[in-house]
Structures are given as structure tokens and as C-alpha cells.
ROSE-4610 file (N, C-alpha, C; in Angstrom, 1 decimal, always signed):
// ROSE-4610
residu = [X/X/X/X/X/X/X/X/X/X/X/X/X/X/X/X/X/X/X/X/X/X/X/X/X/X/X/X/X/X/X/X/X/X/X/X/X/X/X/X/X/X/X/X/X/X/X/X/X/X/X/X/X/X/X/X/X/X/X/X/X/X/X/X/X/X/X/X/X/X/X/X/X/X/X/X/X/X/X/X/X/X/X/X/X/X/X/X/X/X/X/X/X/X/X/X/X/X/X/X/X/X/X/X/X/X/X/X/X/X/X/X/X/X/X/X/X/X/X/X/X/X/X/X/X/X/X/X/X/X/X/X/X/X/X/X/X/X/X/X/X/X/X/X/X/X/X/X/X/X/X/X/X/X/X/X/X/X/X/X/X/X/X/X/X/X/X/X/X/X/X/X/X/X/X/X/X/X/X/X/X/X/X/X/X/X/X/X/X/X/X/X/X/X/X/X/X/X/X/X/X/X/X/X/X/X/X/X/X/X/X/X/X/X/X/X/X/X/X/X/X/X/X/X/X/X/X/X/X/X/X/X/X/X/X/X/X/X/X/X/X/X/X/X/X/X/X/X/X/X/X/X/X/X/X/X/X/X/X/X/X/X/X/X/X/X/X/X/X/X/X/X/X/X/X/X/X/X/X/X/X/X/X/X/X/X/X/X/X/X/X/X/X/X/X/X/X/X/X/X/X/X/X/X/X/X/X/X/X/X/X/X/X/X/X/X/X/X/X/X/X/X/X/X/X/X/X/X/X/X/X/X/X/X/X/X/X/X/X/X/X/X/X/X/X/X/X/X/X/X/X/X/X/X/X/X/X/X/X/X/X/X/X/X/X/X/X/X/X/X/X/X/X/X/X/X/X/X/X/X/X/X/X/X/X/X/X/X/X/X/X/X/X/X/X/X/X/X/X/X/X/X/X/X/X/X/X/X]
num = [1/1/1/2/2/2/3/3/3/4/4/4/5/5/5/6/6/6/7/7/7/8/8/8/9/9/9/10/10/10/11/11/11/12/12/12/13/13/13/14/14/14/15/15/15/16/16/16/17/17/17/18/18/18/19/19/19/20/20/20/21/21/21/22/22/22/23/23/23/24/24/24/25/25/25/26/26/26/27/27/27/28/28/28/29/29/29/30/30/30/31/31/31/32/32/32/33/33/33/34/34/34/35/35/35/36/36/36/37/37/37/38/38/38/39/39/39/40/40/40/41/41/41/42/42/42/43/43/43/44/44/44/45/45/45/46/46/46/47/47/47/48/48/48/49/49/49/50/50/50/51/51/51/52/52/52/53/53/53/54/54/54/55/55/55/56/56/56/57/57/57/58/58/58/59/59/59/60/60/60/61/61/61/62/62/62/63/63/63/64/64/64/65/65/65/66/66/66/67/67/67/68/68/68/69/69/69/70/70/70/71/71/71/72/72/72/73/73/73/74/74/74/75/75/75/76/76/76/77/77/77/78/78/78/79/79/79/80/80/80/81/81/81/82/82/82/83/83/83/84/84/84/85/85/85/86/86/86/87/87/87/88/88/88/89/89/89/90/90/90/91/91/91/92/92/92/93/93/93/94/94/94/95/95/95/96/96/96/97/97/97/98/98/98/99/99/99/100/100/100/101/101/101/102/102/102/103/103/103/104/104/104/105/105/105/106/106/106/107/107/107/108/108/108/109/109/109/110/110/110/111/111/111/112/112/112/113/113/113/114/114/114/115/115/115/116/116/116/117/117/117/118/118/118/119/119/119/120/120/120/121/121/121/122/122/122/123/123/123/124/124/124/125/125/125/126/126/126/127/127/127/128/128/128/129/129/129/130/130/130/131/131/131/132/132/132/133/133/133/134/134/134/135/135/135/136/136/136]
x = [+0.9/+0.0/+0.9/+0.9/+1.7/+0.8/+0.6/-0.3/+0.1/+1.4/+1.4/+0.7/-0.3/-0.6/-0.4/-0.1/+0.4/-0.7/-0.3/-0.9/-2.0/-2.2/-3.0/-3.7/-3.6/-4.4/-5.0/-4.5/-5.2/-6.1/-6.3/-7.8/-8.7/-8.7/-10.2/-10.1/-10.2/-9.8/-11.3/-11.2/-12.4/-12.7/-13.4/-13.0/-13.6/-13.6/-14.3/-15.3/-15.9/-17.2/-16.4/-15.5/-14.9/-13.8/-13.4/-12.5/-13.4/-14.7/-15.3/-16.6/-16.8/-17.2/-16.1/-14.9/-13.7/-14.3/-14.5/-14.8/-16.1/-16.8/-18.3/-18.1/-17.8/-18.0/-16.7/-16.3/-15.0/-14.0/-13.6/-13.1/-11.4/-10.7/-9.6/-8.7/-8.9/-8.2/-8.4/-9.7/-10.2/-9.2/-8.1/-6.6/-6.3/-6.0/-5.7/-6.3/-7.6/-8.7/-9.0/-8.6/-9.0/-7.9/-6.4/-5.4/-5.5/-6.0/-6.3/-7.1/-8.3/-9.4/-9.1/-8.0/-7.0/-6.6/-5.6/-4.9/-5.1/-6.7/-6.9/-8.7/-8.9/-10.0/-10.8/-10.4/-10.6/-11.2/-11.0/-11.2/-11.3/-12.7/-13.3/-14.2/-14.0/-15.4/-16.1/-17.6/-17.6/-19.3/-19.7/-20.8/-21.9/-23.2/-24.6/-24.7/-24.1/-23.7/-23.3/-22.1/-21.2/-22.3/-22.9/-23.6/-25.0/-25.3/-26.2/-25.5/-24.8/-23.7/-23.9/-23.4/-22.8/-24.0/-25.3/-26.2/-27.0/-27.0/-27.5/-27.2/-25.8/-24.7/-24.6/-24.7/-23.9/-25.0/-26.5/-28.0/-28.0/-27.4/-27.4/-26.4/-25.6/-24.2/-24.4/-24.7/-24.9/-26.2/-26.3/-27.5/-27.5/-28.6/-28.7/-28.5/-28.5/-27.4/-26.0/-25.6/-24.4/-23.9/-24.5/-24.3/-24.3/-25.3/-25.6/-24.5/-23.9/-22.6/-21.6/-21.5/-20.4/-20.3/-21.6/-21.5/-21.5/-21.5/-21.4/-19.7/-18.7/-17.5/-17.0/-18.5/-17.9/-18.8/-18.1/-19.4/-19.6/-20.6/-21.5/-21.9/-21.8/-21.8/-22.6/-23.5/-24.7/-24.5/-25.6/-25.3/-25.8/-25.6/-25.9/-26.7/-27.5/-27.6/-25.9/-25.5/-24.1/-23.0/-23.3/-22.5/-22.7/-23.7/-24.1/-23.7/-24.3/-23.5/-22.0/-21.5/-19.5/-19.6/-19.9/-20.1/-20.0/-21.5/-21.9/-20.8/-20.4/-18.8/-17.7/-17.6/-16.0/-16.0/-16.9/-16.8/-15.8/-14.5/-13.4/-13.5/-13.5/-13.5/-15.2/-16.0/-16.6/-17.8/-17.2/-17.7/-18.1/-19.4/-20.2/-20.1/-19.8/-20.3/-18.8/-17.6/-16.6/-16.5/-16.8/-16.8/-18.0/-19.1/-19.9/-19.2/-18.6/-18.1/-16.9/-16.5/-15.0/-15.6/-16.9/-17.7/-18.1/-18.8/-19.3/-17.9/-16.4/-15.5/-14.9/-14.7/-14.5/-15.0/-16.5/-17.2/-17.7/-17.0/-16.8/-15.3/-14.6/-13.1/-12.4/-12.3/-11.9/-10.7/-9.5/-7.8/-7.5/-8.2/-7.9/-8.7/-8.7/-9.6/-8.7/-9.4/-8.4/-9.4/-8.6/-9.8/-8.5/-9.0/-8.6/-8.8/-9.1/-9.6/-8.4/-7.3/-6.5/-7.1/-8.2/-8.4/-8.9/-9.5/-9.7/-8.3/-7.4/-6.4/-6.0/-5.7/-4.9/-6.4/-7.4/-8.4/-8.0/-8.0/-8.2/-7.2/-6.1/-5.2/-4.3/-4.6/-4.1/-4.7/-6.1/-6.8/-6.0/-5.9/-5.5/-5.9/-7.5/-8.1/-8.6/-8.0/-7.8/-6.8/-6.3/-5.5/-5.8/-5.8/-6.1/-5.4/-5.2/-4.4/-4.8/-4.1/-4.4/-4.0/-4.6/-4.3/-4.0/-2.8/-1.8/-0.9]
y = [-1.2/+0.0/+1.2/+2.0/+2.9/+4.3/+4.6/+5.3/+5.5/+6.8/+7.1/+9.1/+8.4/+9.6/+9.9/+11.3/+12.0/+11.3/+12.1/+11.0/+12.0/+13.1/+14.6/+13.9/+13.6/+13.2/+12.2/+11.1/+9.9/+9.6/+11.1/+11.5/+11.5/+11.7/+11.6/+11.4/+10.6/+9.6/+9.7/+10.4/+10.7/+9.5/+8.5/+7.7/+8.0/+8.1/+7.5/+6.8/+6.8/+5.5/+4.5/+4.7/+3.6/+3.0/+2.9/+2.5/+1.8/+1.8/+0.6/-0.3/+0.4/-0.6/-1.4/-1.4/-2.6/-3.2/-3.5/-4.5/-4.7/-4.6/-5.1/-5.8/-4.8/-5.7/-6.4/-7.0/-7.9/-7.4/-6.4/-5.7/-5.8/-5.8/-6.1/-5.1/-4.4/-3.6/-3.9/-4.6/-5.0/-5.5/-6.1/-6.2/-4.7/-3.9/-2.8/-2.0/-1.7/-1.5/-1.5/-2.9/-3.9/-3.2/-3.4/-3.0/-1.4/-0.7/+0.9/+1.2/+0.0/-0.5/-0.7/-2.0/-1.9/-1.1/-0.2/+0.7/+1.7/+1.8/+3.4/+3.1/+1.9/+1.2/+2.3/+3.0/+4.0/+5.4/+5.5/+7.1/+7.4/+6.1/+6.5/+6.9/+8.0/+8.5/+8.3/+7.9/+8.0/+9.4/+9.4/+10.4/+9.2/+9.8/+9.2/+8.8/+9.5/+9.3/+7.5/+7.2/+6.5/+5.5/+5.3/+4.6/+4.1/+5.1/+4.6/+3.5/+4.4/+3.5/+1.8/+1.7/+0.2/-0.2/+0.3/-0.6/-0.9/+0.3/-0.2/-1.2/-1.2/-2.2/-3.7/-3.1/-3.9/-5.4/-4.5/-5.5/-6.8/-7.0/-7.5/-8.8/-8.3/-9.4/-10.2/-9.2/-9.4/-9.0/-10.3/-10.0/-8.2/-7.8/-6.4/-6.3/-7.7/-8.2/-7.8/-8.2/-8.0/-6.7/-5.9/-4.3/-3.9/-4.2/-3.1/-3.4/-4.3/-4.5/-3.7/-3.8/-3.2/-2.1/-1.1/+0.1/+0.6/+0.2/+0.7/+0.7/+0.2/+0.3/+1.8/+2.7/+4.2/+4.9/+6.3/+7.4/+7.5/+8.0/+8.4/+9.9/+10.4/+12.0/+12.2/+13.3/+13.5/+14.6/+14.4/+15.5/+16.6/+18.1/+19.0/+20.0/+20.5/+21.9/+22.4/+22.8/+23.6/+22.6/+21.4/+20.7/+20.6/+20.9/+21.1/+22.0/+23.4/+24.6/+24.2/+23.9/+24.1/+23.1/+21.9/+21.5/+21.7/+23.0/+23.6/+24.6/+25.3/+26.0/+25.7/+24.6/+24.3/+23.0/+22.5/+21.2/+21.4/+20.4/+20.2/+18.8/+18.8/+17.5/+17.7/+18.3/+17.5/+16.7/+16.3/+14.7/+15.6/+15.7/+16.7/+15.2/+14.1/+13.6/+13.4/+13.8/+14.1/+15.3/+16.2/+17.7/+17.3/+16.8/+16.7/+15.4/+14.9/+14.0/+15.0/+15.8/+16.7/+17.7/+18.4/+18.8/+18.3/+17.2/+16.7/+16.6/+16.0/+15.7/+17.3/+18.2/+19.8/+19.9/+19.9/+20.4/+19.7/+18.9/+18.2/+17.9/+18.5/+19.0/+17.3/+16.7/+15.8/+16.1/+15.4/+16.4/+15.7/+14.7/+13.0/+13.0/+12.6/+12.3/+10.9/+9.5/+8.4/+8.1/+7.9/+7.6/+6.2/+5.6/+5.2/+6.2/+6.9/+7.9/+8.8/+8.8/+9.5/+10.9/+10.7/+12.1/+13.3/+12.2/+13.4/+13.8/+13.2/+13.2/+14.7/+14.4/+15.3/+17.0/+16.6/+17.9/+18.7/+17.8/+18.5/+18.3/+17.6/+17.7/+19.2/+19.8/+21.0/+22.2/+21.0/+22.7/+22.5/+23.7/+23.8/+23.6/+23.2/+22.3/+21.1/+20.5/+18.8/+18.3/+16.8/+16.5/+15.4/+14.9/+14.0/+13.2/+11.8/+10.8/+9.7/+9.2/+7.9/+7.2/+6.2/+4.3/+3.7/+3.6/+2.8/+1.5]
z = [+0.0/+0.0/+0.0/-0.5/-1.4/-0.5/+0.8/+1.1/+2.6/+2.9/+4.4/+4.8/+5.7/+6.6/+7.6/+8.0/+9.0/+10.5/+11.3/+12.7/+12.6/+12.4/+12.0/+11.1/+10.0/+8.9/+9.3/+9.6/+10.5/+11.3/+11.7/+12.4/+11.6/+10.9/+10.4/+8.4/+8.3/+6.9/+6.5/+5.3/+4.8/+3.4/+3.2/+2.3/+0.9/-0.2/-1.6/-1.5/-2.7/-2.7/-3.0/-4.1/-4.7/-3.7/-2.1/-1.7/-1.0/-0.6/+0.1/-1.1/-2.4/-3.0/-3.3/-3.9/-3.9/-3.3/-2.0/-1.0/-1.3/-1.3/-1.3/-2.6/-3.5/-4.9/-5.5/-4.2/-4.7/-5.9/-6.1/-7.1/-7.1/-8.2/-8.4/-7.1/-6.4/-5.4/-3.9/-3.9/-2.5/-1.6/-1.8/-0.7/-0.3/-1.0/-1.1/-0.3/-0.6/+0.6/+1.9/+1.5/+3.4/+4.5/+3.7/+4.0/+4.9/+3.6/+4.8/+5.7/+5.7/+6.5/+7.8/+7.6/+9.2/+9.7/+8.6/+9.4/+9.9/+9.4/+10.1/+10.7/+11.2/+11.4/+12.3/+13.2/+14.0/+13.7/+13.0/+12.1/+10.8/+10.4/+9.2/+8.7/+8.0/+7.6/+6.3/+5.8/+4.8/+4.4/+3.5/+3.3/+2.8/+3.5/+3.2/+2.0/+0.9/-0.9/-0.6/-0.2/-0.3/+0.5/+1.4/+2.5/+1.3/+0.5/-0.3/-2.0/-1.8/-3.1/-3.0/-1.8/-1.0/-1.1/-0.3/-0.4/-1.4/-2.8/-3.8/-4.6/-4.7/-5.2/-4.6/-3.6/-2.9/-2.3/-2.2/-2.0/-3.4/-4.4/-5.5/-5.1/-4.4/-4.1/-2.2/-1.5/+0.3/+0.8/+1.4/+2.4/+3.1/+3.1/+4.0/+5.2/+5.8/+7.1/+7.4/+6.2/+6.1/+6.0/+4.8/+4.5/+5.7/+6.2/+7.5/+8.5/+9.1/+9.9/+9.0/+7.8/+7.1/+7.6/+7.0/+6.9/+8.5/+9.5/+11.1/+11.6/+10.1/+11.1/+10.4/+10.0/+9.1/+10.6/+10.3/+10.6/+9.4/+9.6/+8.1/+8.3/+7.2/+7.7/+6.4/+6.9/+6.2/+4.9/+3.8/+2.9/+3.3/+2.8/+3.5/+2.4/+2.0/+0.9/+0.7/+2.0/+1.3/+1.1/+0.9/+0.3/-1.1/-1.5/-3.1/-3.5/-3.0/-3.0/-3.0/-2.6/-2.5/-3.8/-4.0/-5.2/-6.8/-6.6/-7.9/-8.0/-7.1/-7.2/-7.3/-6.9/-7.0/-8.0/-8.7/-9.3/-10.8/-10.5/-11.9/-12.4/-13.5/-14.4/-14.6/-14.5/-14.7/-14.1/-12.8/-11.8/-10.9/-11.2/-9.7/-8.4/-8.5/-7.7/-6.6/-7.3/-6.6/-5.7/-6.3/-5.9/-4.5/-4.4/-3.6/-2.1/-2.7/-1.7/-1.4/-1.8/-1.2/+0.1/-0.8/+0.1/+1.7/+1.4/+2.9/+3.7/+2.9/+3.8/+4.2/+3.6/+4.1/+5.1/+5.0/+5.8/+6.9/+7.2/+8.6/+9.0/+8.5/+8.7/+8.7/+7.7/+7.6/+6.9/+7.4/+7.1/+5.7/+5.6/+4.2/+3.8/+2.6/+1.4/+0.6/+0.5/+0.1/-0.9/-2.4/-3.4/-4.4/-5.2/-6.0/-7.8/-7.6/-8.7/-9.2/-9.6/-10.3/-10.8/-11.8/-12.1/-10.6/-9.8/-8.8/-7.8/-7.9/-6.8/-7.8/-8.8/-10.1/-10.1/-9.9/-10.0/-8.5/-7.6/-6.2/-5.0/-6.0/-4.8/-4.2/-4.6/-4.5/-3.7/-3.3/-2.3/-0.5/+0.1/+1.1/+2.4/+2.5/+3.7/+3.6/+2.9/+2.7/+1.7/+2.5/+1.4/+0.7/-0.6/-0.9/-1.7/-1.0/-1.4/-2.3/-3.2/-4.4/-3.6/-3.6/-3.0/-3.8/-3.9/-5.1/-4.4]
């Protein structure tokens, strides 16, 4: 895993959809995943977005037994109006649906943002109240 954070950043590890679908949907990175799962098992965050992803996806492959244990080792942090707003403003590439997950993690002061998404690490790694890392 090609992925070190500060003990600061480690607080609060804001995750991607696509770092806990891997796992649900058995996907070629899912070691990869599990892997940051351990290491930061403590201080994960993900957004209601992401919490609905899993279970839409995820009801096709796992009992809703299951999902539901999954998704309790996250906080889940809610969408907001001014997370759309920061959104509709700050959205690059394109992917409103990145710009909205950057949002919810901002604005619950999350220091990490961990994606498998290159184009978003390359759109947004450069703003100044979060950082965000590729899982390589």
C-alpha cells in the first residue's frame, strides 16, 4: 500500500465510494482497501452518498445483514444543501459527484480524502483544507 498519513491526517480519513465498493464488490483492489481499513479502522469517515452506493450495489451481491454490519465500522456524515452549493462551485473534471463527496469531507473538517480515482487526486489535490491521497 503505497499510502502514508500524518498522525493529524489519521484522524479523520475521509473515504471514496470507490474505496469501500472494492470490497463489497469484490473488485480487483479489494486487498488494497482492506489493507487501509486496518490501518486506520478508527477514524473512518464516509458520506450518506457513499452509504447509499454500498447498499445499492452492494443488495445484489450481500444480504442487507451484512451491509448493514459493514457500513457501522464508518461514521457516516450527512449531505448538506451547502455541500451542493460548494459543489456547484467548486466542481473540476466535470464529476459533480466528486466535488460533492470533497464537500461533505470539508465540511466536517476531515484532514484525508483516500480515493482510487486519479483524475480526482490530479483535479483536487491542491486545495488547502484537505488532502487527498491515491491508494496505489
Amino acid at each position: 500500500m503505497n499510502l502514508s498519513l500524518t498522525n493529524t491526517q489519521a484522524d479523520s480519513v475521509f473515504l471514496d465510494a470507490n474505496i469501500v465498493l472494492e470490497i463489497i464488490l469484490e473488485r480487483h483492489n479489494q486487498e488494497l482497501a482492506k489493507e487501509l481499513l486496518s490501518k486506520y479502522s478508527d477514524n473512518l469517515y464516509i458520506s450518506s452518498l457513499t452509504a447509499h452506493l454500498v447498499m445499492y450495489f452492494g443488495h445484489k451481491r450481500v444480504d442487507l445483514p451484512v451491509l448493514r454490519r459493514f457500513l457501522a465500522d464508518y461514521t457516516i456524515l450527512p449531505l448538506d444543501s451547502a455541500d451542493f452549493e460548494w459543489a456547484f462551485n467548486n466542481i473540476r473534471n466535470g464529476d459533480f459527484e466528486d466535488a460533492l463527496q470533497l464537500a461533505v469531507a470539508i465540511r466536517n473538517g476531515c484532514t484525508s480524502l483516500v480515493t482510487f480515482d486519479k483524475p480526482l487526486v490530479d483535479a483536487y489535490g491542491s486545495l488547502n483544507n484537505i488532502s487527498v491521497h491515491l491508494l496505489s
